[in-house]
C-alpha positions in Angstrom: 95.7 172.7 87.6 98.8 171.4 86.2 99.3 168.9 88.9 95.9 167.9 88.1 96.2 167.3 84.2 99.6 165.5 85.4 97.5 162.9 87.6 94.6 162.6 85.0 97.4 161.9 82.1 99.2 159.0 84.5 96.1 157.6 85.5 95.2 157.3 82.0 98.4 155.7 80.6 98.1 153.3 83.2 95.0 152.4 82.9 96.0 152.0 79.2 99.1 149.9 80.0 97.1 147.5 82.2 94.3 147.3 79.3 97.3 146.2 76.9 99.2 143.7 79.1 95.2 142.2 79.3 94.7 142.5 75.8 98.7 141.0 75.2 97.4 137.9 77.6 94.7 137.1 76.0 96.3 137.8 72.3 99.3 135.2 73.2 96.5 132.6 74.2 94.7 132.9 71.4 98.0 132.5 69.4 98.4 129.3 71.2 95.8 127.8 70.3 96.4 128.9 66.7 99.6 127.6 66.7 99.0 124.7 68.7 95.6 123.1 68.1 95.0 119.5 70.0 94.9 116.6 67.6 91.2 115.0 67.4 92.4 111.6 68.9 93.6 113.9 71.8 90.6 115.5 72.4 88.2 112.2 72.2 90.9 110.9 74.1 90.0 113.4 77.3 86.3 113.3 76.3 86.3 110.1 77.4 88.3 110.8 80.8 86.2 113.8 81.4 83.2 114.3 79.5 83.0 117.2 77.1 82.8 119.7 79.5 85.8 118.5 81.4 87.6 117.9 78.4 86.8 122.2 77.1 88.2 123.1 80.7 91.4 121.1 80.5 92.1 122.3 76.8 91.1 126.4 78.3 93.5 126.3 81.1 95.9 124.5 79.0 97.3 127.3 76.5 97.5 129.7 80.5 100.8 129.6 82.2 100.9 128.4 85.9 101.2 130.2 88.9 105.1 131.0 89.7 105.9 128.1 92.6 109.8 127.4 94.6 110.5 125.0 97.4 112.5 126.0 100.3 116.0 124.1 100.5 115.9 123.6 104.0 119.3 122.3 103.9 120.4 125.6 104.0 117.9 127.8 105.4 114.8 128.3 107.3 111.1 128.4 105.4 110.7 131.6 107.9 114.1 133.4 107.3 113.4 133.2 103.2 109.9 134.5 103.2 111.0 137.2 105.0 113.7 137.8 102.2 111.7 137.6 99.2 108.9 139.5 101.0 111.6 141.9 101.2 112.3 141.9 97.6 108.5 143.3 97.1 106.8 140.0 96.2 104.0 139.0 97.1 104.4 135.4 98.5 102.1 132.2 99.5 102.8 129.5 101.6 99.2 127.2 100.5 100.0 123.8 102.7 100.3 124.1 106.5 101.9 120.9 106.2 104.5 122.1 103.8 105.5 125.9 104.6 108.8 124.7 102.3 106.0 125.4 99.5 105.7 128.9 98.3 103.5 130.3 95.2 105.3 133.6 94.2 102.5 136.1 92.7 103.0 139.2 90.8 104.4 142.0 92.7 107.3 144.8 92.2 110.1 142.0 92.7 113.3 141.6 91.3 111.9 140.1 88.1 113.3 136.3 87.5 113.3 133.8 90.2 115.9 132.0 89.1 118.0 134.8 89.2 117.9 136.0 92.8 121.2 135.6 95.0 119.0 133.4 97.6 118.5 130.9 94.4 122.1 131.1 92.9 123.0 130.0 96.5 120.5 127.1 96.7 118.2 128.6 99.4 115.3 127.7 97.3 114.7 125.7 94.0 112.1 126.8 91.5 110.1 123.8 91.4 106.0 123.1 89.9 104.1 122.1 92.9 102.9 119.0 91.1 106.4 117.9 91.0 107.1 118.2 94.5 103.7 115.5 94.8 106.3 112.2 94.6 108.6 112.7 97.4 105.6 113.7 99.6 103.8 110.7 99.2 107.4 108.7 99.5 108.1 110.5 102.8 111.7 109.4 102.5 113.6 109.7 106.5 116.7 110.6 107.5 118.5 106.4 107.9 116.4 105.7 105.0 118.0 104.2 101.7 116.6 105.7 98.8 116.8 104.9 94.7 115.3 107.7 92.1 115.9 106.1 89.0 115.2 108.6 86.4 116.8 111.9 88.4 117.6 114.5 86.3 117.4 117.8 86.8 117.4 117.1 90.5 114.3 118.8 91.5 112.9 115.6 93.4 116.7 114.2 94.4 117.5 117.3 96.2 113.8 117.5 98.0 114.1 114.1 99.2 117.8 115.3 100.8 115.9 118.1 102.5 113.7 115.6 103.8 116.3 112.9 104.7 118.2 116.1 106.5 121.1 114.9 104.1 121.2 111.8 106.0 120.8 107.8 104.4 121.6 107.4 101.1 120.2 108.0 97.3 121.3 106.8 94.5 120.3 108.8 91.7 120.9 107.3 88.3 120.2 109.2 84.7 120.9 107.8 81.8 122.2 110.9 79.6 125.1 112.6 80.0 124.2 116.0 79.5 121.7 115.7 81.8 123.8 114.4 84.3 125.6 117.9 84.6 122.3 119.5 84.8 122.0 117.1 88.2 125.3 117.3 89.2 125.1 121.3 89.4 121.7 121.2 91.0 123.0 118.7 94.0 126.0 120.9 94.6 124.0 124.5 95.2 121.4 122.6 97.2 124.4 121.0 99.3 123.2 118.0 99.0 126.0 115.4 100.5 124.2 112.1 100.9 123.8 111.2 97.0 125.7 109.1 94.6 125.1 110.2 91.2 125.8 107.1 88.4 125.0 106.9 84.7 123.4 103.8 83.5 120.4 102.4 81.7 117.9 102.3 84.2 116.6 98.2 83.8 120.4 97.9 83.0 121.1 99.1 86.5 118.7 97.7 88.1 118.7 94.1 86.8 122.8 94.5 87.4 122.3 95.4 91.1 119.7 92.6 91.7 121.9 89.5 90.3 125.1 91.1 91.4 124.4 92.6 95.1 121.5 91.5 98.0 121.3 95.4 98.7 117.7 96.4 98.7 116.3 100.3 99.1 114.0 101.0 101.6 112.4 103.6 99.3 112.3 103.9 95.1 111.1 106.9 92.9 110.1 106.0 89.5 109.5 109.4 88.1 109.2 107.7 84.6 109.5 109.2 81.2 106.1 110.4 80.0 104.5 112.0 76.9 104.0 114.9 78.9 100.0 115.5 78.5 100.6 117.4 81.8 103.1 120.1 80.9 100.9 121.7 78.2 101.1 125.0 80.0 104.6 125.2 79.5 105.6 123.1 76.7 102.6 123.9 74.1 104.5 122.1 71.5 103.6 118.7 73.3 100.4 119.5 71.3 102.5 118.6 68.2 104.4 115.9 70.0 101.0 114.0 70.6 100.6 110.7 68.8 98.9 107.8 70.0 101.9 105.6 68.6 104.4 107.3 71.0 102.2 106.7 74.2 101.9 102.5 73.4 106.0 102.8 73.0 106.7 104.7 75.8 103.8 103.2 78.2 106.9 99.7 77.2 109.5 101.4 78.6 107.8 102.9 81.8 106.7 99.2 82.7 110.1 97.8 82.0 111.7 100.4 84.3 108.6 100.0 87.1 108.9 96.6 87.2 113.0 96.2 87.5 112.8 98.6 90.1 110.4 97.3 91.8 113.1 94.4 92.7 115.0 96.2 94.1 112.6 97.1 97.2 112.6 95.7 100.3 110.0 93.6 101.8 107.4 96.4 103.2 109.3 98.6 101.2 107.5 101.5 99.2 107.7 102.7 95.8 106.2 105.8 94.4 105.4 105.7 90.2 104.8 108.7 89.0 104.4 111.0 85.5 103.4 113.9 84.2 100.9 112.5 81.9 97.3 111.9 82.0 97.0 108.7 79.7 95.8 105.6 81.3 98.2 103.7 79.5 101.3 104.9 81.1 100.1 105.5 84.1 97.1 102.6 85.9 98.1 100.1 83.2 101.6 100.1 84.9 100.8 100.1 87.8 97.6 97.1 87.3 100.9 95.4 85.6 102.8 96.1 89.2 99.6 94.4 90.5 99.6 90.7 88.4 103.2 90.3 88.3 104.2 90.7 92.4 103.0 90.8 95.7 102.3 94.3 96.2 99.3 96.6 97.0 98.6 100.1 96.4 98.1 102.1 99.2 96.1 105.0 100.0 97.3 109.0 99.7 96.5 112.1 101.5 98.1 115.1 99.8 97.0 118.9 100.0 95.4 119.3 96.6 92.3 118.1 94.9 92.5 115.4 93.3 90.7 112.1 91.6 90.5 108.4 91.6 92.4 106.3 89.4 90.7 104.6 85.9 89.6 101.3 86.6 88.8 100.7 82.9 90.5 101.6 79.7 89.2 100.7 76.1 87.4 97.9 77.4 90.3 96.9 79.6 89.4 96.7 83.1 91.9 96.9 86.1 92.4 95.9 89.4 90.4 97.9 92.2 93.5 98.7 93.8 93.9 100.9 90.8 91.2 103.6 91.9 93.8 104.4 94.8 95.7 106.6 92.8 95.8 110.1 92.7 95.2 111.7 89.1 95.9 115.7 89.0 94.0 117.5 86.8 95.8 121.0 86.0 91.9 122.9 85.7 90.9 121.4 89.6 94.3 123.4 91.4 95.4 125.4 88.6 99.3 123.6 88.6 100.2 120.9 85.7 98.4 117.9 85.3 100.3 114.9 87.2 99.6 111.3 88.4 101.0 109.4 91.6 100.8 106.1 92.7 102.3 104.8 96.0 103.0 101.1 96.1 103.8 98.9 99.2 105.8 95.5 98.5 104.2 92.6 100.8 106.8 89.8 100.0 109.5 88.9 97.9 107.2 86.8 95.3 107.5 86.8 91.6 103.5 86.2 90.2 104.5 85.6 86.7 
């Protein structure tokens, strides 16, 4: 009988416990959105990319955190062997791309508790990474004798996938332009023993329009992962809902061009460049890219990557683009639940300057 009262009374304060973690969920989102409204211009802003239904699902999922997601280092050890490991640890682990089994979504489970805080990720067998940042160097494929720049490379995430993927063979040149950062990079390359990088700190049109007058060395491969307003990263950064200002996307939308198109010198003839953010605004992301289009000799070419995704924006506030611009891929955190992202992949066809 007492054993019995025992097992009613634990069944109970569980049951209690997983009630309050529920209630605690749904009590932090709702603070969220308390604390962090969207702006209107924001919300007629995704309206009018999604319709007002689209628009309610991206704000919901929004103020919910994203599934738990690392990437393999295989520099250093086998997708197999650390599935096995973490397994081991008691989590419960998901590799979602047979293309990819480097890709892992970590669910809840009785594990050690933080992922960055595991002995396999102190010694750089895997790096917690979002899966929507591990979209660029897919679609950039960089190989082993390649020769690769990624222009805006802090905290490494991307520099050290593409040495996984160049098996620490070519050459990148990762540039970041402040120095604190560049520690964050520097530490990140040397627990993912990465060996084939050059790390420099410049100015990233400063760099580039130095290496074009000053050297004939061309990359075979460029990353323009360029500074964004961050629409994407709502899920973790809620105070981007504060950030938001319509002003600070025409400024920044400058920049991104400047840096796309001084970059895009620097590429061979058949070369490929990826141009990629974390934000969903049409004026950082297919205006760029439609500037790519007029100003040289370049098309955009086609993607197949493992989540759902859709077409670029042809037409902005009565500005229409290039068709080319409906190849690329815009990520939409409600259609894979991951932040929202958007990825272009650009081919250069000659050396030719349009205007």
């Amino acid at each position: 009988m007492r054993i019995l009262f025992c097992v009613l009374i634990t069944k109970t304060f569980i049951s209690k416990k997983c009630c309050f973690f529920m209630d605690e969920r749904k009590s932090y989102s709702a603070y969220l959105r308390e604390k962090f409204p969207p702006k209107e211009g924001f919300v007629k802003k995704m309206e009018a990319l999604l319709g007002e239904a689209g628009a309610k699902e991206f704000f919901d999922i929004s103020y919910t955190k994203c599934p738990s997601s690392i990437r393999c280092n295989t520099l250093k050890m086998d997708a197999k062997e650390l599935l096995k490991r973490l397994k081991n640890y008691g989590w419960i682990v998901r590799q979602p791309f047979k293309d990819f089994p480097e890709v892992m979504i970590v669910d809840s489970g009785p594990g050690p508790g933080d992922l960055g805080k595991t002995r396999e990720h102190l010694l750089g067998y895997y790096y917690v990474q979002e899966i929507s940042s591990m979209l660029p160097m897919m679609a950039l494929r960089p190989e082993e004798g390649d020769h690769v720049l990624d222009l805006c490379a802090s905290p490494g995430s991307k520099t050290t996938q593409a040495a996984a993927m160049m098996k620490n063979g070519g050459f990148i040149l990762a540039n970041e332009l402040n120095m604190g950062r560049i520690g964050i990079l520097n530490s990140n390359l040397e627990r993912c023993g990465v060996m084939n990088t050059i790390v420099c700190r410049m100015e990233g049109v400063a760099l580039c329009d130095r290496l074009f007058k000053k050297s004939q060395f061309r990359f075979d491969k460029i990353l323009v992962d360029a500074p964004c307003s961050g629409e994407g990263t709502l899920r973790k950064s809620p105070k981007t809902f504060e950030m938001w200002n319509p002003h600070m996307i025409r400024k920044i939308a400058k920049t991104q061009r400047a840096l796309a198109s001084a970059a895009f010198k620097l590429l061979k003839v058949d070369g490929v460049m990826i141009y990629s953010t974390c934000t969903l605004s049409p004026e950082e992301n297919e205006m760029t890219v439609n500037y790519l289009l007029r100003k040289f000799d370049c098309e955009v070419e086609k993607l197949s990557l493992p989540l759902k995704f859709r077409s670029g924006v042809c037409e902005w506030e009565g500005e229409k683009f290039s068709d080319e611009v409906s190849k690329c891929l815009r990520l939409y955190p409600q259609d894979n639940d991951t932040d929202g992202f958007f990825v272009a992949r650009i081919r250069k066809i000659s050396d030719e300057v349009k205007r």
